[in-house]
N, CA and C atoms as a LAMMPS dump frame, in Angstrom:
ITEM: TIMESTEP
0
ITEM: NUMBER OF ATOMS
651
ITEM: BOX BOUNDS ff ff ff
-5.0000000000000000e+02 5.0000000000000000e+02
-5.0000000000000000e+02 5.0000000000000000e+02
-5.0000000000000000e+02 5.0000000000000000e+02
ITEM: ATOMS id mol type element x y z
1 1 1 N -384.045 15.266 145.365
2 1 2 C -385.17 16.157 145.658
3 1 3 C -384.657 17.365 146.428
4 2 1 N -385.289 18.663 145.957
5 2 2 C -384.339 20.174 146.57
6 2 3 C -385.739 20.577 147.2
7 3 1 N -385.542 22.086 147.839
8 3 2 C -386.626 22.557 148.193
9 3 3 C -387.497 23.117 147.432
10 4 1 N -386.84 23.691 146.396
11 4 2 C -387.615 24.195 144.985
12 4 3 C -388.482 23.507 144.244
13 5 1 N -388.118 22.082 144.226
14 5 2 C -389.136 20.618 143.844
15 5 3 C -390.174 20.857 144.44
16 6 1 N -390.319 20.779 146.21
17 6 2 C -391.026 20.367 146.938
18 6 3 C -392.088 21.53 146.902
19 7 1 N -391.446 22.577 146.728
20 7 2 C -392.605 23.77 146.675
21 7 3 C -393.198 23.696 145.431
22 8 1 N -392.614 23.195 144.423
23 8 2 C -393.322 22.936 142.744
24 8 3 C -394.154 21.834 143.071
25 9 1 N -393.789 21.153 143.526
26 9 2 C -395.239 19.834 143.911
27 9 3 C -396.874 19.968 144.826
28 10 1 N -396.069 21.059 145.867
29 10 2 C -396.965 21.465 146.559
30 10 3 C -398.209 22.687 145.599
31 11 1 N -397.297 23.537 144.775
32 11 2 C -398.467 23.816 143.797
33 11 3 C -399.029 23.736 142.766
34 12 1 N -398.546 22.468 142.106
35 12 2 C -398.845 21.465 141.227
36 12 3 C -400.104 20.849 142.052
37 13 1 N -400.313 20.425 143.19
38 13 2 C -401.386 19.817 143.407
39 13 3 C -402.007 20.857 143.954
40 14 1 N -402.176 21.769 144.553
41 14 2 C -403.601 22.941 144.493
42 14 3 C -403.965 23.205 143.49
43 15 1 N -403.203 23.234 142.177
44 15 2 C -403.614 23.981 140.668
45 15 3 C -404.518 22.881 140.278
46 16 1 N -404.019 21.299 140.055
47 16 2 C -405.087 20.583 139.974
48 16 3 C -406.068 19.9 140.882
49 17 1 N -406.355 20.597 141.413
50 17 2 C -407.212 20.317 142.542
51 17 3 C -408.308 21.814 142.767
52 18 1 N -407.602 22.386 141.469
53 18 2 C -408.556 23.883 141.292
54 18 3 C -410.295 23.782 141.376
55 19 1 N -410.159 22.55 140.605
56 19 2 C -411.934 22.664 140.631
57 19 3 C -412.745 21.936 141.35
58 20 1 N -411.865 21.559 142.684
59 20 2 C -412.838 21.055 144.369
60 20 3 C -412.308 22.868 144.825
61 21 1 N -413.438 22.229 145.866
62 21 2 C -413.475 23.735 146.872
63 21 3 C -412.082 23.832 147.404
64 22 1 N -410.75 24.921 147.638
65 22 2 C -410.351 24.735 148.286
66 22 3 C -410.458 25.822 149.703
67 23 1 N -409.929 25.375 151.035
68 23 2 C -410.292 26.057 151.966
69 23 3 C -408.81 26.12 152.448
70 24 1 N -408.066 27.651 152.667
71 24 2 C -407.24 27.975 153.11
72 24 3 C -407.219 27.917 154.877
73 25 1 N -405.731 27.766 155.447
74 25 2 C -405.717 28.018 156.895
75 25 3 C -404.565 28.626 156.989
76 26 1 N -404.641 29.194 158.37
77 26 2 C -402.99 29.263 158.543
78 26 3 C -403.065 29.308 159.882
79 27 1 N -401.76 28.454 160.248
80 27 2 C -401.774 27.667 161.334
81 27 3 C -400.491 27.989 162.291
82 28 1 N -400.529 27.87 163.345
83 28 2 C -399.628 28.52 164.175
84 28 3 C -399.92 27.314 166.021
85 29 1 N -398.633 27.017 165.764
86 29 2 C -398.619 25.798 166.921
87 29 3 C -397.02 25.404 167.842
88 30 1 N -397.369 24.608 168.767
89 30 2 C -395.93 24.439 168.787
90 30 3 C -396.137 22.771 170.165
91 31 1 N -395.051 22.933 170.622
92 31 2 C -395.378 21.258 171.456
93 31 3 C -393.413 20.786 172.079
94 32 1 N -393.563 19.836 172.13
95 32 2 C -392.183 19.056 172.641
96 32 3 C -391.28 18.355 171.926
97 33 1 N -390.308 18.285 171.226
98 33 2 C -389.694 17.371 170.319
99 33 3 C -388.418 16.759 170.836
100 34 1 N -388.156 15.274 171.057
101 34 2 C -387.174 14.888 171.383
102 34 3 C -386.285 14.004 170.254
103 35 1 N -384.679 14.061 170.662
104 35 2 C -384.303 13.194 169.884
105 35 3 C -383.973 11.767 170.153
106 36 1 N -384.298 10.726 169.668
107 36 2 C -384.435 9.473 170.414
108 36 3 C -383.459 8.537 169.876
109 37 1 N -382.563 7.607 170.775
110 37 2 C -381.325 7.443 169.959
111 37 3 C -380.965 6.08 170.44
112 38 1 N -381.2 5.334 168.794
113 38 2 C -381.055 3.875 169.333
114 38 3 C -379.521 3.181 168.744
115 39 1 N -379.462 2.129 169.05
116 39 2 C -378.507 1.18 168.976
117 39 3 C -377.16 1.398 169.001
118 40 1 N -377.056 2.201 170.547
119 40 2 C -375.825 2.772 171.126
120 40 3 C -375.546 2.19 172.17
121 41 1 N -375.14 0.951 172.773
122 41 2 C -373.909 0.202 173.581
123 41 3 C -373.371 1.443 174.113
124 42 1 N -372.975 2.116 173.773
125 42 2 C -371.822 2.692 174.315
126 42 3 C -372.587 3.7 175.152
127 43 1 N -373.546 4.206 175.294
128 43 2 C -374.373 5.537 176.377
129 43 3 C -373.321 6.681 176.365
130 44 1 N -372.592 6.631 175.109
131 44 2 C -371.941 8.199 175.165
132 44 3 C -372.849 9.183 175.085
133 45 1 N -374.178 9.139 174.143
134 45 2 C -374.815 10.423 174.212
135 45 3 C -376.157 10.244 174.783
136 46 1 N -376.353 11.449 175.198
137 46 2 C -377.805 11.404 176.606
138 46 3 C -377.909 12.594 176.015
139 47 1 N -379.858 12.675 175.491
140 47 2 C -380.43 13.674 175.394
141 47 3 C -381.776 13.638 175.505
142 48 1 N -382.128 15.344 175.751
143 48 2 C -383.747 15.607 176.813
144 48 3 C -384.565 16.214 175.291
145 49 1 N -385.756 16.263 176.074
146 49 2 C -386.801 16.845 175.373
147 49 3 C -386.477 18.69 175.03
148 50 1 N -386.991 19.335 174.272
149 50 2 C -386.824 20.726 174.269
150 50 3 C -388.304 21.187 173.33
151 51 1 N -388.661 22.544 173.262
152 51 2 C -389.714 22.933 173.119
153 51 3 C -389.745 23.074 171.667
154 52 1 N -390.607 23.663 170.837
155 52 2 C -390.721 23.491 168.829
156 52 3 C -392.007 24.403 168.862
157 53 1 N -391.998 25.143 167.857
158 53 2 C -392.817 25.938 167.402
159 53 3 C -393.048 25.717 166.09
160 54 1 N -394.408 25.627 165.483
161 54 2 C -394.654 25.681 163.85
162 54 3 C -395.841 26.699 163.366
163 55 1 N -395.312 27.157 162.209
164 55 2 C -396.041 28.166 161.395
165 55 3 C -396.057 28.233 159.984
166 56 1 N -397.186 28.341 159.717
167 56 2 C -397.679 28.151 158.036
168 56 3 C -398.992 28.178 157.742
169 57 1 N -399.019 27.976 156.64
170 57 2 C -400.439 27.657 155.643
171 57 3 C -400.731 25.991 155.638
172 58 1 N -401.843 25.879 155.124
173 58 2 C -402.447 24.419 154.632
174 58 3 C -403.293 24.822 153.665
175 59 1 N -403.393 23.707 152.495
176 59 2 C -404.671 23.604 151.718
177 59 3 C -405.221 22.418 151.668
178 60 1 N -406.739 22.799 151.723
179 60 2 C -407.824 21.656 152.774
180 60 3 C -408.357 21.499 151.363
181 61 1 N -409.321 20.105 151.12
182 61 2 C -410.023 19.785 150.274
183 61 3 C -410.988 18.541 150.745
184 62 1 N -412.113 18.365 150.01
185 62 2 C -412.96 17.023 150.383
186 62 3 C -412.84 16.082 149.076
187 63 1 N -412.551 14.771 149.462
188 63 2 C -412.742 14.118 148.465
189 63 3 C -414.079 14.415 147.396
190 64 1 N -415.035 13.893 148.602
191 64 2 C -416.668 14.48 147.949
192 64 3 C -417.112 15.256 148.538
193 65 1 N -417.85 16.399 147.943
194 65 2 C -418.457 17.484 148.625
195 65 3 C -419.683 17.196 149.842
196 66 1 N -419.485 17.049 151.277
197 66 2 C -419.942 16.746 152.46
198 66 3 C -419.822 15.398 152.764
199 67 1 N -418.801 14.915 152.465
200 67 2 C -418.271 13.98 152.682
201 67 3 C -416.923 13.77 153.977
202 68 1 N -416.82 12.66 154.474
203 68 2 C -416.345 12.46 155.549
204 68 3 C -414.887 12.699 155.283
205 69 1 N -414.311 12.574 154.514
206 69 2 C -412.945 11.974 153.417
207 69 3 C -412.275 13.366 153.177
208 70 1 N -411.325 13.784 153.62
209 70 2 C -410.65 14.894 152.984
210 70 3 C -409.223 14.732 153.108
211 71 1 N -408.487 15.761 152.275
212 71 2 C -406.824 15.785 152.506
213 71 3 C -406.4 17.018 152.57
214 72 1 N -405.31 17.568 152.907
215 72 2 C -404.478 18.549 153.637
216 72 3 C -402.845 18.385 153.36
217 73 1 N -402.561 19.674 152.624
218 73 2 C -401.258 19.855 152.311
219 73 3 C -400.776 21.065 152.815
220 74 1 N -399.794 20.945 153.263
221 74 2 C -399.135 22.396 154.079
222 74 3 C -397.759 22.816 153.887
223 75 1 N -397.327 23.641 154.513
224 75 2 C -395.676 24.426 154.169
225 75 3 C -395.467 25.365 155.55
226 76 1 N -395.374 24.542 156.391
227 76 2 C -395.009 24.852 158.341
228 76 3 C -393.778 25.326 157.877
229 77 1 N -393.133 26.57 158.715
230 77 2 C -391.659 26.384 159.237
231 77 3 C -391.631 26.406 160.778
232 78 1 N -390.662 25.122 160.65
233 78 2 C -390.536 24.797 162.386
234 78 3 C -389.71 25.11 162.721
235 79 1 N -389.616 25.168 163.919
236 79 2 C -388.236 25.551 165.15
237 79 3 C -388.383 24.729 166.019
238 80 1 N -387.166 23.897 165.794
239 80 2 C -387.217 22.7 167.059
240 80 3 C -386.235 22.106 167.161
241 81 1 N -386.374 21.187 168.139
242 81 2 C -384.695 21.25 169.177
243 81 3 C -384.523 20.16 169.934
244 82 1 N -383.716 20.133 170.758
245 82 2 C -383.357 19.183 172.364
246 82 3 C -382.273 19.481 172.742
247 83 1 N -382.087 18.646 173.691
248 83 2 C -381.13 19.615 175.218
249 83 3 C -380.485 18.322 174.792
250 84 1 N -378.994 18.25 174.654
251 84 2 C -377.808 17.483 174.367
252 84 3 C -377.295 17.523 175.84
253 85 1 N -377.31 16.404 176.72
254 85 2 C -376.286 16.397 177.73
255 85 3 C -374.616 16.202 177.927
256 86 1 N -373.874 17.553 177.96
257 86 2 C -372.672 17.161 178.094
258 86 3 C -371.796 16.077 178.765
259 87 1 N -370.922 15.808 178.782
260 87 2 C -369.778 14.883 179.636
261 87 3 C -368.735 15.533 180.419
262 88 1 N -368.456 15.474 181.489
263 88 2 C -367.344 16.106 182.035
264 88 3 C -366.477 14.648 182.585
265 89 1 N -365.356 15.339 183.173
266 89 2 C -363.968 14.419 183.064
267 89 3 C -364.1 14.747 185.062
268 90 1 N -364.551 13.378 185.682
269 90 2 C -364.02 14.083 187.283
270 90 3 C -362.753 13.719 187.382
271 91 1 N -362.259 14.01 189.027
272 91 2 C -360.939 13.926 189.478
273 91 3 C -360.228 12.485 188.995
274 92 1 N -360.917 11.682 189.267
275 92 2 C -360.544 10.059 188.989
276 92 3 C -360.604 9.835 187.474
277 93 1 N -360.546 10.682 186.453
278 93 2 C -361.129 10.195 185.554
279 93 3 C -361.984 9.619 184.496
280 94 1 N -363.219 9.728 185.45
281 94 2 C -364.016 8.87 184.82
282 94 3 C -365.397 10.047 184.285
283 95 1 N -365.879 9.69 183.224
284 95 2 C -366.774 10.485 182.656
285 95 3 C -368.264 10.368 183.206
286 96 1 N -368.422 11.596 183.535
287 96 2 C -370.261 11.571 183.865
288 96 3 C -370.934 12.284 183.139
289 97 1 N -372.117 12.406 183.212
290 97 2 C -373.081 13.417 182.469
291 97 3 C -373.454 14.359 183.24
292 98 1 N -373.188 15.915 182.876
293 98 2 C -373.703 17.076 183.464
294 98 3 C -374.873 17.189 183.374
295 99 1 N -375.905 16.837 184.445
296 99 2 C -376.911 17.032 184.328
297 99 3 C -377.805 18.696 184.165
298 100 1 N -376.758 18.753 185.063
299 100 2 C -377.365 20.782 185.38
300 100 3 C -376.994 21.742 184.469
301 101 1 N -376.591 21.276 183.457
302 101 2 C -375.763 22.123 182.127
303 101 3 C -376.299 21.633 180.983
304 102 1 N -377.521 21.206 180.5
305 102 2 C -377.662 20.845 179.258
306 102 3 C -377.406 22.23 178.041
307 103 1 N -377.131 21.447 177.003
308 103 2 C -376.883 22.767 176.006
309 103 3 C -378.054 22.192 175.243
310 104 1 N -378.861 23.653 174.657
311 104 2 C -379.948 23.431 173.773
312 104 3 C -379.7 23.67 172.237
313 105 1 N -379.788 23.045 171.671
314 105 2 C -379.294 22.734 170.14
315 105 3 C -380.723 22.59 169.463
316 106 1 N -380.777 23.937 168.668
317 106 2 C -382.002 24.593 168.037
318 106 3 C -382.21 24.275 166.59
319 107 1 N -382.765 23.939 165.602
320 107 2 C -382.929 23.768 164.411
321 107 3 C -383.969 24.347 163.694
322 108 1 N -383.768 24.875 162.443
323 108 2 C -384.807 25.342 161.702
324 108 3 C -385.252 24.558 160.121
325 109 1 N -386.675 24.021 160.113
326 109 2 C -387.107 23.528 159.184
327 109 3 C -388.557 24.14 158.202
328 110 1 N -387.964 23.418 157.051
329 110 2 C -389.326 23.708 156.18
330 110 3 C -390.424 22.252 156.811
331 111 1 N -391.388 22.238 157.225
332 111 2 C -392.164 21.021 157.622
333 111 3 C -393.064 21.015 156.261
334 112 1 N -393.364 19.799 155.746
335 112 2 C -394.267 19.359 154.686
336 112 3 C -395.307 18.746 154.947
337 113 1 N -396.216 18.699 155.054
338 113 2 C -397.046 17.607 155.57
339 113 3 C -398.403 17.376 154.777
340 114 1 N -398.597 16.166 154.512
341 114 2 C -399.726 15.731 153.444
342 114 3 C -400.28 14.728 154.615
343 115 1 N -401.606 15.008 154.444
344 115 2 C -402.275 14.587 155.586
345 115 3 C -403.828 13.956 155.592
346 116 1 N -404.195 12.962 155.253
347 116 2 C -405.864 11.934 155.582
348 116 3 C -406.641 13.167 156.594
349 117 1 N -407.917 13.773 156.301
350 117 2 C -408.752 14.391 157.391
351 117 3 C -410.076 13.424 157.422
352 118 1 N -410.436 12.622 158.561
353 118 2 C -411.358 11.66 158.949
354 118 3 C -412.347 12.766 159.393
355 119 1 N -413.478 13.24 159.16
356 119 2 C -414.604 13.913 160.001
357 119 3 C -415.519 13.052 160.066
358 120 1 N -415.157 12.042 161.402
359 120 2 C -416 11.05 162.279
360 120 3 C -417.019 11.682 162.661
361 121 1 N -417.309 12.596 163.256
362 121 2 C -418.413 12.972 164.132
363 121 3 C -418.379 14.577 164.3
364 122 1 N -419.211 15.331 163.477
365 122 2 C -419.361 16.511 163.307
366 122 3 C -418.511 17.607 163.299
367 123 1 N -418.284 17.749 164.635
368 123 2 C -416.774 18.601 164.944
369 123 3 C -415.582 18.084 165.497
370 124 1 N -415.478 17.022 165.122
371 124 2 C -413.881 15.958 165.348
372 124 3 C -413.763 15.423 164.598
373 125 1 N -412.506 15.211 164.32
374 125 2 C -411.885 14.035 162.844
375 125 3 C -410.792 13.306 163.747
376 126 1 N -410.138 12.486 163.091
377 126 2 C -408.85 11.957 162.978
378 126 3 C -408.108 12.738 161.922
379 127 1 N -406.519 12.746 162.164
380 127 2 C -405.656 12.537 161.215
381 127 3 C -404.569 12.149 161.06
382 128 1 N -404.113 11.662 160.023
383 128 2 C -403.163 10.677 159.894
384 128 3 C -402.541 10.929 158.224
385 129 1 N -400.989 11.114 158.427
386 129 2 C -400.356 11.282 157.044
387 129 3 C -399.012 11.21 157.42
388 130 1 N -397.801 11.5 156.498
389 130 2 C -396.658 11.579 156.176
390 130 3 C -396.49 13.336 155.728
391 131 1 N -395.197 13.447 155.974
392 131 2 C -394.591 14.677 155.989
393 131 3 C -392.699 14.738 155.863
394 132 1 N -392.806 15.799 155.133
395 132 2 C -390.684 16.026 154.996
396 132 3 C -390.337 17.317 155.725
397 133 1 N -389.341 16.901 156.202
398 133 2 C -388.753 17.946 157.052
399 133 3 C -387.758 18.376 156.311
400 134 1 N -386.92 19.257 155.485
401 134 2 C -386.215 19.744 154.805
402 134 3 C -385.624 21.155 155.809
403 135 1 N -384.025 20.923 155.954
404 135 2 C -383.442 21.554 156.559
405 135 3 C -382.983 22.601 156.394
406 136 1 N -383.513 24.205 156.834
407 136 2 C -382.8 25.386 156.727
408 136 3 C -381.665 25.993 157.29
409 137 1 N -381.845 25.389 158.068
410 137 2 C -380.114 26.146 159.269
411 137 3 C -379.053 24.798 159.099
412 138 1 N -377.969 25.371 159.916
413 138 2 C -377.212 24.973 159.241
414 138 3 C -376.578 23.021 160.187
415 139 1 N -375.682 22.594 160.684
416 139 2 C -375.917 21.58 161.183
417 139 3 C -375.417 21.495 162.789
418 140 1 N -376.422 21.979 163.565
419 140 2 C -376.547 22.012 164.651
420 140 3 C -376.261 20.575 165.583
421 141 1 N -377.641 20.461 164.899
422 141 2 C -377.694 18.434 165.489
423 141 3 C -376.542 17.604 165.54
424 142 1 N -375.909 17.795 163.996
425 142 2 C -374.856 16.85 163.618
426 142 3 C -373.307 17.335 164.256
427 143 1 N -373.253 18.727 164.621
428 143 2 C -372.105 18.846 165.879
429 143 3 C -372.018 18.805 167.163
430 144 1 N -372.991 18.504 167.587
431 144 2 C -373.631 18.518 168.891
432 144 3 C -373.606 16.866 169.318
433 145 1 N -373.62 16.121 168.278
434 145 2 C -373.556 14.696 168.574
435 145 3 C -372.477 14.372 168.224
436 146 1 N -371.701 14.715 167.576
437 146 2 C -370.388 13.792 167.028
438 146 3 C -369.332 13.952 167.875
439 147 1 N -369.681 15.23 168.641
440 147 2 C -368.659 15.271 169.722
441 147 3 C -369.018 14.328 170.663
442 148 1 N -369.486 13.275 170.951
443 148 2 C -369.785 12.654 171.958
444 148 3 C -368.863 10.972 170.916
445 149 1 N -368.785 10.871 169.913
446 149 2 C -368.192 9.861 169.258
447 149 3 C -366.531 9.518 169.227
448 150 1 N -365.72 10.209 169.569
449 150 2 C -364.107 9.922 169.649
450 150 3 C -363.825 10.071 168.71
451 151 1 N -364.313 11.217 167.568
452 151 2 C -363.462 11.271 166.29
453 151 3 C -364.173 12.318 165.842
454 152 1 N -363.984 12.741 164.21
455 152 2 C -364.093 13.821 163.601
456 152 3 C -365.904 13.846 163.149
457 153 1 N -366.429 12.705 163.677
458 153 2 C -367.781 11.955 163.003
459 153 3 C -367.685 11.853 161.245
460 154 1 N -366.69 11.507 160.338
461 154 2 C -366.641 11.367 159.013
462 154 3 C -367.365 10.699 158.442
463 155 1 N -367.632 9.468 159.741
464 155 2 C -368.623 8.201 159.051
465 155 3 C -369.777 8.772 159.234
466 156 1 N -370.373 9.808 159.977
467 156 2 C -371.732 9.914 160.626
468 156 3 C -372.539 10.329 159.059
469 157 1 N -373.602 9.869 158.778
470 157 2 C -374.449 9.882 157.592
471 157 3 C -375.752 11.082 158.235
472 158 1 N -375.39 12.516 157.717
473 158 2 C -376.428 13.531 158.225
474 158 3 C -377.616 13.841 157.008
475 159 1 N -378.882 13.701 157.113
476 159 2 C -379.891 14.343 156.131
477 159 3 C -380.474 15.281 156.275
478 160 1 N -380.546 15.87 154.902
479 160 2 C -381.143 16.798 154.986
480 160 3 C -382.536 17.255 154.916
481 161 1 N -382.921 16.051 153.953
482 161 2 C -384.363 16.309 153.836
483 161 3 C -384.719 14.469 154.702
484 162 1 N -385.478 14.501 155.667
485 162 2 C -386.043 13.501 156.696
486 162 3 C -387.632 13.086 156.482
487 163 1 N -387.626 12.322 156.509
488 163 2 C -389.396 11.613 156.047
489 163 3 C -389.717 11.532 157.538
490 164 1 N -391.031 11.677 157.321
491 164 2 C -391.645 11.3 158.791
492 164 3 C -393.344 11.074 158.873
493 165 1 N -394.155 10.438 159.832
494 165 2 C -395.434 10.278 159.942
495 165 3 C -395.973 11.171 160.755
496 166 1 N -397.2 11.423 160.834
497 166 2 C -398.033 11.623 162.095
498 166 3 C -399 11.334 162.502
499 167 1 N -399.823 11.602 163.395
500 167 2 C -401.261 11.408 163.669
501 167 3 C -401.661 11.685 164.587
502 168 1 N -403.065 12.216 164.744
503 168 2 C -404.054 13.013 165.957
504 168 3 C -405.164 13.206 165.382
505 169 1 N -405.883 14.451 166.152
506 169 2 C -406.919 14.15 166.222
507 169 3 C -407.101 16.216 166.419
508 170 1 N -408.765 16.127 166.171
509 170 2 C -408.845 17.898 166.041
510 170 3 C -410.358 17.75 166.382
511 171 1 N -410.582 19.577 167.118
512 171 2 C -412.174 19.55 167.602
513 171 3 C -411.979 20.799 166.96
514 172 1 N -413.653 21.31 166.064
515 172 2 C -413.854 22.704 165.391
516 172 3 C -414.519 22.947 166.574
517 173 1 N -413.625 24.971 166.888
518 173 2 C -414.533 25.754 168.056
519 173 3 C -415.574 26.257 167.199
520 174 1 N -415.582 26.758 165.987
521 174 2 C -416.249 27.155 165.013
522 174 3 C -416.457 26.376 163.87
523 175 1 N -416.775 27.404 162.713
524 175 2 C -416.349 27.102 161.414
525 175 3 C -414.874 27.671 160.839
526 176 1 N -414.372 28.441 161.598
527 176 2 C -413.108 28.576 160.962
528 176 3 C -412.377 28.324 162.392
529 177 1 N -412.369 27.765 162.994
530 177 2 C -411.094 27.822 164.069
531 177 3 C -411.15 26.01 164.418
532 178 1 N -409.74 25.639 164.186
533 178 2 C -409.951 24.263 164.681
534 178 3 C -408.668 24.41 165.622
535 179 1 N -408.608 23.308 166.485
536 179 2 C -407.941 22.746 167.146
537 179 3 C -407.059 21.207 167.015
538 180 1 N -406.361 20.946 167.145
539 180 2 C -405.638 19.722 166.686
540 180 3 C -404.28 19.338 167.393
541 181 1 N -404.244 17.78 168.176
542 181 2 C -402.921 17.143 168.554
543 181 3 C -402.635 16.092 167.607
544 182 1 N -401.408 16.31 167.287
545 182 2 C -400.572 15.181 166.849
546 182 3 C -399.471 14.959 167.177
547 183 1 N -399.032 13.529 167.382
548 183 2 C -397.707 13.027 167.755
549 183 3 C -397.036 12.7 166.675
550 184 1 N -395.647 12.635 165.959
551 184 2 C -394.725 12.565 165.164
552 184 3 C -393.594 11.661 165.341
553 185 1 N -393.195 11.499 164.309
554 185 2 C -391.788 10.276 164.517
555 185 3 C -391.125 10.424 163.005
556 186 1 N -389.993 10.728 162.954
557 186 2 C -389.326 10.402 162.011
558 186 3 C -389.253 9.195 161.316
559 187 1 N -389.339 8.377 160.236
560 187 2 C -389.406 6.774 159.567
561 187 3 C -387.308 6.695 159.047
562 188 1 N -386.845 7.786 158.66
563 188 2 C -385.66 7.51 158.797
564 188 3 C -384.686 8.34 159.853
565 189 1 N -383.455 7.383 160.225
566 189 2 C -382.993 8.057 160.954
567 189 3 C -382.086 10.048 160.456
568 190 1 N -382.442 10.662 161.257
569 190 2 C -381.57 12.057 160.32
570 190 3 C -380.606 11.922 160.658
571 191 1 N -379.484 11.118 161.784
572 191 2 C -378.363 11.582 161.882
573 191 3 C -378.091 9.831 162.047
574 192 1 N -376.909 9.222 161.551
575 192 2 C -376.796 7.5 161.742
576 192 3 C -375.032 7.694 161.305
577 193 1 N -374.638 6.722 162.167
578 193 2 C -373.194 6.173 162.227
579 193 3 C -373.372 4.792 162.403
580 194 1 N -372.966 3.546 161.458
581 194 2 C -373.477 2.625 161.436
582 194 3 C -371.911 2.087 161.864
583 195 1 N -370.344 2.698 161.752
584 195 2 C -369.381 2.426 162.212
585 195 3 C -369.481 2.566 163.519
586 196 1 N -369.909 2.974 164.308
587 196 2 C -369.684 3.698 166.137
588 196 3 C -369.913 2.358 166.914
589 197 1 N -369.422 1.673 167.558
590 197 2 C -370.169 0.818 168.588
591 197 3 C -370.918 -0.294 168.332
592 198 1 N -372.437 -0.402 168.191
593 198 2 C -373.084 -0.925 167.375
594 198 3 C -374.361 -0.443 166.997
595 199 1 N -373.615 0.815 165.897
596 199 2 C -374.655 1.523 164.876
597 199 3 C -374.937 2.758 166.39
598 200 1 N -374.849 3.741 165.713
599 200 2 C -375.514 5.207 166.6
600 200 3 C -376.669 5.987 165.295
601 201 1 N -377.961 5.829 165.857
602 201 2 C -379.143 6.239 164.971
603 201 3 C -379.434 7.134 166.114
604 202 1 N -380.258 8.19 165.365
605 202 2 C -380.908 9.002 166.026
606 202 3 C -382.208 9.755 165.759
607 203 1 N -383.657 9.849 165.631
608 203 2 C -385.035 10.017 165.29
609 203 3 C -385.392 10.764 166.321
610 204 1 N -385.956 11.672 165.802
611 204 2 C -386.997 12.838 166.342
612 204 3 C -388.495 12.111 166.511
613 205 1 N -388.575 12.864 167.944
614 205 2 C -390.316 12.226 167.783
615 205 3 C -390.826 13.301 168.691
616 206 1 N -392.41 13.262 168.817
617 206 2 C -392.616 14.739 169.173
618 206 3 C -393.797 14.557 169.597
619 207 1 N -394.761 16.23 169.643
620 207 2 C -395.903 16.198 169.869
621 207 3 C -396.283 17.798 169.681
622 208 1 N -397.35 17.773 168.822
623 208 2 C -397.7 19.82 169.074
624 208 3 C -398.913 19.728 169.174
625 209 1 N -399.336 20.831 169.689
626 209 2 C -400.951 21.362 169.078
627 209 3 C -400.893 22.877 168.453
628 210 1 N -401.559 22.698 167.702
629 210 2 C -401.898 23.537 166.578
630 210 3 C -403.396 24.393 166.586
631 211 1 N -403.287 25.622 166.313
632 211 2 C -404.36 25.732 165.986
633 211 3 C -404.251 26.75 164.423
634 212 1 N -405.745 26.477 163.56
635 212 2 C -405.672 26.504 162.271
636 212 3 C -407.48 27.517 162.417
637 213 1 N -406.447 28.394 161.314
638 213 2 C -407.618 29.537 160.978
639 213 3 C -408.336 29.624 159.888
640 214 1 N -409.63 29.368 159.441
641 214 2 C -409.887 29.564 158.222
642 214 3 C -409.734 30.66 157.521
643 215 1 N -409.42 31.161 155.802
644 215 2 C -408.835 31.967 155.776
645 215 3 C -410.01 32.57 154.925
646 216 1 N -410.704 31.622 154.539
647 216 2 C -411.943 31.84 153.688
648 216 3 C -412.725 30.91 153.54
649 217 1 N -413.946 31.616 153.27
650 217 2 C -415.679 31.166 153.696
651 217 3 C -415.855 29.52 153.638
């Protein structure tokens, strides 16, 4: 799967979906994203939260017309990141973590997101869906960590395109202005060395708020 697919799918389903209403947005948000990093024995790598910005379109639809039931497809590009804590070497030898020096290691993505809209109660919904993160820049993440491994990282397994969930929740100030939090988690790991120690995985998980403009009536 390329990015050219993903944008052919994305308007493959507005074209047939031509004859429900559709309702344009465009959305502009941003929040906290960390990278979270399991089944590492070894505590070579220590890393913080850092800030993420997203921007794009969505196309909104109702299952049934005034109905509770709708779905949401979008094309975000994100900017998002975390603070990698270095290692230094003291007098004795022994390695610590620079706390006061984190380096921020920035990334740029296409965000995908297909998304359940619950409208529980007039001007609030739930939502809840899956989304791909497909990678534009180049590999930030994956040099930023391998230096913390004792080798060239050859084994380290980097992706490019990353699956992930979300879910939150949104209040309309209007009819065209909504509001919306959701928290995020990657379902596979994007960066994994299953040789290192025992296994070095690493998953993004997050949080933004968004807000989304109607673009028409």
């Amino acid at each position: 799967m390329n990015k050219i697919s993903i944008l052919t799918t994305i308007v493959t389903c507005i074209v047939l979906s031509a004859q429900a209403q559709i309702k344009l947005d465009a959305v502009l948000g941003g929040g906290t994203t960390y990278l979270e990093q399991y089944y590492d024995a070894s505590n070579k790598v220590r890393t913080k939260p850092d800030y993420s910005i997203n921007a794009g379109f969505k196309a909104a639809t109702k299952f049934r017309k005034d109905g509770m039931l709708g779905i949401e497809l979008g094309a975000l590009i994100s900017y998002t990141g975390f603070k990698n804590i270095p290692q230094l070497k003291t007098q004795d030898g022994n390695l610590v973590f620079d706390e006061d020096n984190p380096i921020s290691v920035r990334s740029l993505y296409l965000k995908v997101p297909l998304t359940l809209d619950f409208n529980v109660y007039e001007r609030f919904g739930l939502l809840l869906g899956g989304h791909l993160n497909l990678r534009l820049s180049k590999k930030e993440e994956f040099q930023a960590l391998i230096t913390a491994q004792d080798h060239s990282g050859i084994d380290s397994k980097f992706r490019k395109i990353t699956p992930g969930i979300h879910l939150g929740f949104y209040g309309k100030v209007n009819d065209r202005i909504r509001i919306d939090g959701q928290v995020f988690s990657d379902v596979l790991p994007r960066l994994q060395n299953d040789k290192f120690v025992d296994k070095l995985y690493f998953m993004e998980l997050g949080f933004s708020i968004n807000c989304q403009y109607r673009l028409n009536p």
